[in-house]
DSSP file (Angstrom, degrees, kcal/mol; ACC not computed):
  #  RESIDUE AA STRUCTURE BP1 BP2  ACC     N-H-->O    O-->H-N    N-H-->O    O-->H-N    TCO  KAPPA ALPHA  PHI   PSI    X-CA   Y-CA   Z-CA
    1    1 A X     >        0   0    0      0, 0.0     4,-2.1     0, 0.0     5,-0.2   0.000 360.0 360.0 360.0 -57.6  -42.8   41.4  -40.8
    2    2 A X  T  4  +     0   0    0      1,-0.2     4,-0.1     2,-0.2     0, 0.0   0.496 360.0  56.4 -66.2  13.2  -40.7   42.2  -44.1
    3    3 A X  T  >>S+     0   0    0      2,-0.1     4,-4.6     3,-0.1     5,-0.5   0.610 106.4  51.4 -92.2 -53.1  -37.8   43.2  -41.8
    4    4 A X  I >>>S+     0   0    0      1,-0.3     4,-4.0     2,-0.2     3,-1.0   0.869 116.5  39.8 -27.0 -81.5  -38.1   39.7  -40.3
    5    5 A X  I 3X5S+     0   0    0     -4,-2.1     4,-4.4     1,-0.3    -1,-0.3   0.793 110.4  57.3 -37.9 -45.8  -38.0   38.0  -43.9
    6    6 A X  I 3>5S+     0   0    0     -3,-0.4     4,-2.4    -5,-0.2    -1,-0.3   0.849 108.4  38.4 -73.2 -67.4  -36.0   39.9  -44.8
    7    7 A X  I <X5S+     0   0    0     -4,-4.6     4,-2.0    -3,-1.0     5,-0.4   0.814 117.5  61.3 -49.4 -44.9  -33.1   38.9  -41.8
    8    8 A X  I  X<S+     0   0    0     -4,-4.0     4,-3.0    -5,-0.5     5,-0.3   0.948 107.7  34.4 -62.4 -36.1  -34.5   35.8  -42.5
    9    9 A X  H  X<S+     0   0    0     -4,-4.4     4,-1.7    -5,-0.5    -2,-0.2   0.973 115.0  52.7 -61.4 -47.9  -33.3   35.8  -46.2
   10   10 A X  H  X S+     0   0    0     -4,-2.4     4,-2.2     2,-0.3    -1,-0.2   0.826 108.9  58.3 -92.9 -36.1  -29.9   37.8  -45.8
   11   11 A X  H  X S+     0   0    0     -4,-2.0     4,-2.7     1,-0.3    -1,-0.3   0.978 111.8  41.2 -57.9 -51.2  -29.3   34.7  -42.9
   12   12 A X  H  < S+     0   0    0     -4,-3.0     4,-0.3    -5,-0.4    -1,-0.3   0.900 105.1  62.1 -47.7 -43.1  -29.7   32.2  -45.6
   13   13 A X  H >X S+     0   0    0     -4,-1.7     4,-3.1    -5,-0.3     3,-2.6   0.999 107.0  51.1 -51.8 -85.1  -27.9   34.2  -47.8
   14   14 A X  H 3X S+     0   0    0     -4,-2.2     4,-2.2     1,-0.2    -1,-0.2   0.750 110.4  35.4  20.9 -92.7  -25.2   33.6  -45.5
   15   15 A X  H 3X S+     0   0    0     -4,-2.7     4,-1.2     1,-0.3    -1,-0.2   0.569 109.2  67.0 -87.7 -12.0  -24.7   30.1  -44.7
   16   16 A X  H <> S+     0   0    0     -3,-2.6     4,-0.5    -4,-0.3    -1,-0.3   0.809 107.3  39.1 133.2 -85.2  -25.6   29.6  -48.1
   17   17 A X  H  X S+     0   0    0     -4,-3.1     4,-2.5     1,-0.2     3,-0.4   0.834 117.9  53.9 -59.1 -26.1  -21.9   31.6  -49.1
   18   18 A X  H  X S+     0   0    0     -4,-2.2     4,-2.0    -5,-0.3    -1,-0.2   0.942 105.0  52.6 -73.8 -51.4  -20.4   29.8  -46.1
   19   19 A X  H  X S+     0   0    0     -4,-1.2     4,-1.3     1,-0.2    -1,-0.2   0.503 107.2  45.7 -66.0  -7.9  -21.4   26.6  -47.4
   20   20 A X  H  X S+     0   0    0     -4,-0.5     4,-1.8    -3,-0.4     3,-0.3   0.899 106.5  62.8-114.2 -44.4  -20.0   26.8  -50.8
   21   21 A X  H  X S+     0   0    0     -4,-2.5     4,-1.3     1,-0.2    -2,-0.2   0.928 109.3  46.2 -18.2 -61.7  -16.4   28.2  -49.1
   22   22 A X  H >< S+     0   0    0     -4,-2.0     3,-1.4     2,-0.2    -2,-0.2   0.917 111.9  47.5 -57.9 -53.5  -16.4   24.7  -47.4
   23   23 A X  H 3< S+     0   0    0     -4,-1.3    -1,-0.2    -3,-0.3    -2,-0.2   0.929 110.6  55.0 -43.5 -71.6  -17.3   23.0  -50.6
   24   24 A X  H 3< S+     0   0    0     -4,-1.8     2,-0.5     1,-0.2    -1,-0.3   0.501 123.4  16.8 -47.1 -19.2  -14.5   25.0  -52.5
   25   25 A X  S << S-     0   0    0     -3,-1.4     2,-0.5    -4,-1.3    -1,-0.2  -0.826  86.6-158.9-146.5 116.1  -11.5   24.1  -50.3
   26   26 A X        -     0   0    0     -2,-0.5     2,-0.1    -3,-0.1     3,-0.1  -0.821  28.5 -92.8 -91.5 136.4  -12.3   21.1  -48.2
   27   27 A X        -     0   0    0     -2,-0.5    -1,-0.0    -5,-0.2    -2,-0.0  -0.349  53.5 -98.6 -35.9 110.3  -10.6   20.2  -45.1
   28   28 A X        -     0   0    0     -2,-0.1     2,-0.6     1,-0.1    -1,-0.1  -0.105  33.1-148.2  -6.0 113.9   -7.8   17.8  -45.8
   29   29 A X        +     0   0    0     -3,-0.1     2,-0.5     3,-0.0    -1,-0.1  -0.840  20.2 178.5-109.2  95.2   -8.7   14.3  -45.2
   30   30 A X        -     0   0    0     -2,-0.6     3,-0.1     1,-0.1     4,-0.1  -0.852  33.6-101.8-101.8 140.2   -5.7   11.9  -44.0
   31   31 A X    >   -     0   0    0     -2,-0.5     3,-0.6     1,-0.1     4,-0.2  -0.045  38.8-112.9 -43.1 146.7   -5.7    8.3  -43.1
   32   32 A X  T 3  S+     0   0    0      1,-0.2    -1,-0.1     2,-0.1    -3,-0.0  -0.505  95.4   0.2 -84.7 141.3   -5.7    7.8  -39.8
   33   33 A X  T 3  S+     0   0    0     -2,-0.2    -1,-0.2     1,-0.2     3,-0.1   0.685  83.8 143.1  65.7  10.8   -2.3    6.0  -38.6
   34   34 A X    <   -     0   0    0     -3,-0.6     2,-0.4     1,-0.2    -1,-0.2   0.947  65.9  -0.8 -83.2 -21.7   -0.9    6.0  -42.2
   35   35 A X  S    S-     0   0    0     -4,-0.2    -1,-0.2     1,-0.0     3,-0.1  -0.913  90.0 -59.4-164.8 173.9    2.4    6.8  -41.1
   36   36 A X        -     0   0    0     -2,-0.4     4,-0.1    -3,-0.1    -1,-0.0   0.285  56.6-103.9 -38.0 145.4    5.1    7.5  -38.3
   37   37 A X        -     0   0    0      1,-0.1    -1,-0.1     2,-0.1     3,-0.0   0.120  37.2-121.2 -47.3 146.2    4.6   10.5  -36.0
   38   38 A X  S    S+     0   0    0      1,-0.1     2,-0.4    -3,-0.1    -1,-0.1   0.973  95.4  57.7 -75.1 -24.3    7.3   13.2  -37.4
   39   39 A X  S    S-     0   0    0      3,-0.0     2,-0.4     2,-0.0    -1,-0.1  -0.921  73.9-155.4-115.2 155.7    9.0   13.5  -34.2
   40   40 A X        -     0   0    0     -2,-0.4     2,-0.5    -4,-0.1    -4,-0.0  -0.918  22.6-123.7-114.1 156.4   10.6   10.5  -32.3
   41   41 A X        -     0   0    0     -2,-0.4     2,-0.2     1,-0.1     3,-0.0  -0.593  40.5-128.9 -63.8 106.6   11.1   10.4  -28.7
   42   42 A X        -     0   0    0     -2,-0.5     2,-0.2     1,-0.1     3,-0.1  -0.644  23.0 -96.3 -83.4 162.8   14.8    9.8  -28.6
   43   43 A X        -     0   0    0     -2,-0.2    -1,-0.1     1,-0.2    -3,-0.0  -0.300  51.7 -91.3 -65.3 108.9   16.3    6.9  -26.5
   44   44 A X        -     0   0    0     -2,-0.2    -1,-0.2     1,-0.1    -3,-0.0  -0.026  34.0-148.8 -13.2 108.0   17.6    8.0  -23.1
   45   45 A X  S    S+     0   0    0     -3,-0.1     2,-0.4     2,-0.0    -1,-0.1   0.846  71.2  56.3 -96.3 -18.2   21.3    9.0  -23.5
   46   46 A X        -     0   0    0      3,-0.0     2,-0.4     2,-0.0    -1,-0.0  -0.866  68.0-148.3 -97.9 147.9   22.7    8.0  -19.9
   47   47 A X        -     0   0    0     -2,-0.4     2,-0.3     3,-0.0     3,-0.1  -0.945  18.0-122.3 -71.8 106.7   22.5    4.9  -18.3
   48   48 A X        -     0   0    0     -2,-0.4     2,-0.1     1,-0.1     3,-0.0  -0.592  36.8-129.0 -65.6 125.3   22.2    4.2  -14.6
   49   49 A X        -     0   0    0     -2,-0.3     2,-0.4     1,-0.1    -1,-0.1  -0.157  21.6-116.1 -63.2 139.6   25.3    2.0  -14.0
   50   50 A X        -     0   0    0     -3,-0.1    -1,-0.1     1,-0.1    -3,-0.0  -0.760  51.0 -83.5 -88.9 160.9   24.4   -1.2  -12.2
   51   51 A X        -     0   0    0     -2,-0.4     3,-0.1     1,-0.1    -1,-0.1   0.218  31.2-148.6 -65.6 171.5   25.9   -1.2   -9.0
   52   52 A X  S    S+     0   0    0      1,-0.2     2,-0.6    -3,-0.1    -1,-0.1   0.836  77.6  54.8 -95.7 -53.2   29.7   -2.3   -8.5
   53   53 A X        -     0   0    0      2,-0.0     2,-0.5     1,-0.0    -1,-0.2  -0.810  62.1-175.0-121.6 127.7   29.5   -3.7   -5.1
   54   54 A X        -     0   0    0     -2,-0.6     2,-1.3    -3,-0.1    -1,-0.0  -0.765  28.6-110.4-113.6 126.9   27.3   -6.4   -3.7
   55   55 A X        -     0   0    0     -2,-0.5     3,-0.1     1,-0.1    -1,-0.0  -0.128  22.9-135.2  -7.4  60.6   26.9   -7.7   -0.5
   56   56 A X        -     0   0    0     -2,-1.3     2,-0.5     1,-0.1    -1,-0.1   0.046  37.0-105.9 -47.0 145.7   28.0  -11.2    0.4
   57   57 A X        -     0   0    0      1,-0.1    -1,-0.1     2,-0.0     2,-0.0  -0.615  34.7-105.2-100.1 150.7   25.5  -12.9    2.2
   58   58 A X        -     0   0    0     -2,-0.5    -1,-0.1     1,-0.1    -3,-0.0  -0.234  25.1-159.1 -78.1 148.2   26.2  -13.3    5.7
   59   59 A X  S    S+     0   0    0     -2,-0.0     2,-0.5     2,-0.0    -1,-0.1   0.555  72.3  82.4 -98.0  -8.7   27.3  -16.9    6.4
   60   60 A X        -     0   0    0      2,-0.0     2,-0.5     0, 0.0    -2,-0.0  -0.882  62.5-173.8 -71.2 112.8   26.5  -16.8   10.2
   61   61 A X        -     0   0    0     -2,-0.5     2,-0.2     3,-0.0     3,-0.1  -0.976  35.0-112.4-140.6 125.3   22.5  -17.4   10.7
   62   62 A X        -     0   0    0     -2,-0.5     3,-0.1     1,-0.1    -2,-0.0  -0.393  40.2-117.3 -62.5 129.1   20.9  -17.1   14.3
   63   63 A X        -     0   0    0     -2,-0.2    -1,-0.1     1,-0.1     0, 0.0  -0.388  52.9 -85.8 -91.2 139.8   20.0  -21.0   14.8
   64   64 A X        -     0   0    0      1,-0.1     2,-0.5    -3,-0.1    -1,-0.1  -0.016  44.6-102.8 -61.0 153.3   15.6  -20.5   15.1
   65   65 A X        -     0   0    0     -3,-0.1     2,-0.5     1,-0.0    -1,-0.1  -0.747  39.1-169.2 -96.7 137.1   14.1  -19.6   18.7
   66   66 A X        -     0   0    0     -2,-0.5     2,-0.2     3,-0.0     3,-0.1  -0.965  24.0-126.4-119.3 105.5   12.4  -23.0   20.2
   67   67 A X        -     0   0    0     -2,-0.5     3,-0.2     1,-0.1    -2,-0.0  -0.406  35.4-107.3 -65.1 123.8   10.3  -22.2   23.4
   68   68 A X        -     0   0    0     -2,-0.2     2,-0.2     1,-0.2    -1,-0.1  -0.169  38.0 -91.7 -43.4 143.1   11.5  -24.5   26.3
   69   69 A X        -     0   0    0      1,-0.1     2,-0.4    -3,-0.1    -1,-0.2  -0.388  43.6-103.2 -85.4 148.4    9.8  -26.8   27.3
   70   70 A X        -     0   0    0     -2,-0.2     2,-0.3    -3,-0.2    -1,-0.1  -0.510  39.5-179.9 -89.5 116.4    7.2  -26.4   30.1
   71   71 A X        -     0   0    0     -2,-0.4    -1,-0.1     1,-0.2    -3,-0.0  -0.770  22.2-123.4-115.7 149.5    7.9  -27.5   33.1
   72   72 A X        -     0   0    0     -2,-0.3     2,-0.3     1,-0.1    -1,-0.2   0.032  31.3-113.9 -63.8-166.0    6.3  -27.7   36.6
   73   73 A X        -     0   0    0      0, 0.0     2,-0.3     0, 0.0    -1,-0.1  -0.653  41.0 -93.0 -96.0-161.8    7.7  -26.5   39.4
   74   74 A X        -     0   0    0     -2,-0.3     2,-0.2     1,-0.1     3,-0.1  -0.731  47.6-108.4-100.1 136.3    8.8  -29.1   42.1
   75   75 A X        -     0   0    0     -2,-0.3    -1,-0.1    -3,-0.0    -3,-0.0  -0.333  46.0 -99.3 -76.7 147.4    5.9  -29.5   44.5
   76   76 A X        -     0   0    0     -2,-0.2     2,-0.4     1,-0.1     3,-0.1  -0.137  46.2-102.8 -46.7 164.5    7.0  -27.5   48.4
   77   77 A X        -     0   0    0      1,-0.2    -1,-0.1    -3,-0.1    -3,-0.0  -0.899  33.1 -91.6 -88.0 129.7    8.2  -29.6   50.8
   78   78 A X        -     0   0    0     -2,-0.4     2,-0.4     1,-0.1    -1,-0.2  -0.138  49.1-113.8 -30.4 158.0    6.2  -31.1   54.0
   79   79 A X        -     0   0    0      2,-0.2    -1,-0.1     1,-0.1    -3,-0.0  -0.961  16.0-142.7 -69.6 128.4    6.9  -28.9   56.6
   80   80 A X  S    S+     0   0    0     -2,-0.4     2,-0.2     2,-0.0    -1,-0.1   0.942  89.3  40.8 -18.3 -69.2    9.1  -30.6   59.7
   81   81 A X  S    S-     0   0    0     -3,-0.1     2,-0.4     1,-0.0    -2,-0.2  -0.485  73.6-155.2 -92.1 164.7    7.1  -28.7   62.2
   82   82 A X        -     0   0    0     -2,-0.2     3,-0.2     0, 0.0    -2,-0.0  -0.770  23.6-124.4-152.5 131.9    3.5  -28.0   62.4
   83   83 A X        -     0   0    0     -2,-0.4     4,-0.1     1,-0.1     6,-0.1   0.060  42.2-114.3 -42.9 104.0    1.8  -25.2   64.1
   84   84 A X    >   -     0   0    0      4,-0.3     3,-3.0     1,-0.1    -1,-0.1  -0.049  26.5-114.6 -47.1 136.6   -1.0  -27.2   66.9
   85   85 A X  T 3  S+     0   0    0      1,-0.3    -1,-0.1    -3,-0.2    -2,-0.1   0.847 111.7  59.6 -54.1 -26.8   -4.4  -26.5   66.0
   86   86 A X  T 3  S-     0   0    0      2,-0.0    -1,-0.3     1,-0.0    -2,-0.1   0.356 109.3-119.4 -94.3   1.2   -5.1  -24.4   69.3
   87   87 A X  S <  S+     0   0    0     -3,-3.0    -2,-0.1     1,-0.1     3,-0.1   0.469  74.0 119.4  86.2 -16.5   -2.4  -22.1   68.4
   88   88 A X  S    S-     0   0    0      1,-0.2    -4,-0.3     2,-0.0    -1,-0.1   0.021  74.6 -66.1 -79.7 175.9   -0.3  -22.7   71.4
   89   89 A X        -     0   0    0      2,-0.2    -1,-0.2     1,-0.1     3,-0.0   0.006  42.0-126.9 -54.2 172.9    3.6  -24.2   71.8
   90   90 A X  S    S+     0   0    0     -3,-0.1     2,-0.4    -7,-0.1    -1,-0.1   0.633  87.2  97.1 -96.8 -30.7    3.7  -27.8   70.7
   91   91 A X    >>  -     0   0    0      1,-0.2     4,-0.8     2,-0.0     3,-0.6  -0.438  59.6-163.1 -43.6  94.2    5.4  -28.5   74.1
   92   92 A X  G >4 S+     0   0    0     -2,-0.4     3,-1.6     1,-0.2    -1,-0.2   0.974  91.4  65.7 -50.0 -49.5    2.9  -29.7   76.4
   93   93 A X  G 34 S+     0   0    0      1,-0.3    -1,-0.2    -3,-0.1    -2,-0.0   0.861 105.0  49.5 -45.8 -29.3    5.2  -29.0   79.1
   94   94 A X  G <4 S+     0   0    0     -3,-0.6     2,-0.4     2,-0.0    -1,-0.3   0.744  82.4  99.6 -64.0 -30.8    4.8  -25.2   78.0
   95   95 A X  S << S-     0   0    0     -3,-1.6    -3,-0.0    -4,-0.8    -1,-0.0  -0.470  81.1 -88.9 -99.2 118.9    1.5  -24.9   77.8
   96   96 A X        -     0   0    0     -2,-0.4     2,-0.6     1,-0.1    -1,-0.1   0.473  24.3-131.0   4.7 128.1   -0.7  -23.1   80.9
   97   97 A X              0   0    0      1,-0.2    -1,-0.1    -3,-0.1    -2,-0.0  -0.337 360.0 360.0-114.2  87.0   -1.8  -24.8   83.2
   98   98 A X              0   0    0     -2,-0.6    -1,-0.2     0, 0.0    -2,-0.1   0.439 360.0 360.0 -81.6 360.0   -5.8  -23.6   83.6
């Protein structure tokens, strides 16, 4: 138990000496922002050139696409002949005589 205290005291002791180092030179306190950074960035020294040669714009322009208008077609035409319902010639004279 008197080692303990002992550790304990010598810890105190310590922090104790530490604390009066800090006291005795304190950290430097500067305003925040009080004045320009010490180095400055300098200003780019080349310049991209703006270009020399520009385009004309072109004075031909494709006239807009307009879908045709829809139309039917033209209806067939009768036929001239027409095929007899029985399938046979249209010429009676042709036709079998049963």
């Amino acid at each position: 138990m008197a080692k303990e205290r002992a550790w304990q005291q010598e810890q105190a002791a310590a922090r104790q000496a530490e604390d009066r180092s800090y006291q005795a030179n304190p950290a430097p306190s500067y305003p925040r922002n009080s004045q320009a950074p010490a180095y400055q960035v300098p200003a780019p020294a080349y310049q991209v050139p703006a270009p020399a040669y520009q385009a004309p714009a072109p004075s031909y322009q494709e006239p807009a696409y307009q879908e045709p208008a829809y139309q039917a077609p033209a209806p067939a035409p009768a036929p001239s002949y027409q095929e007899p319902l029985w399938g046979g010639s249209s010429d009676p004279q042709s036709e079998p005589l049963w």
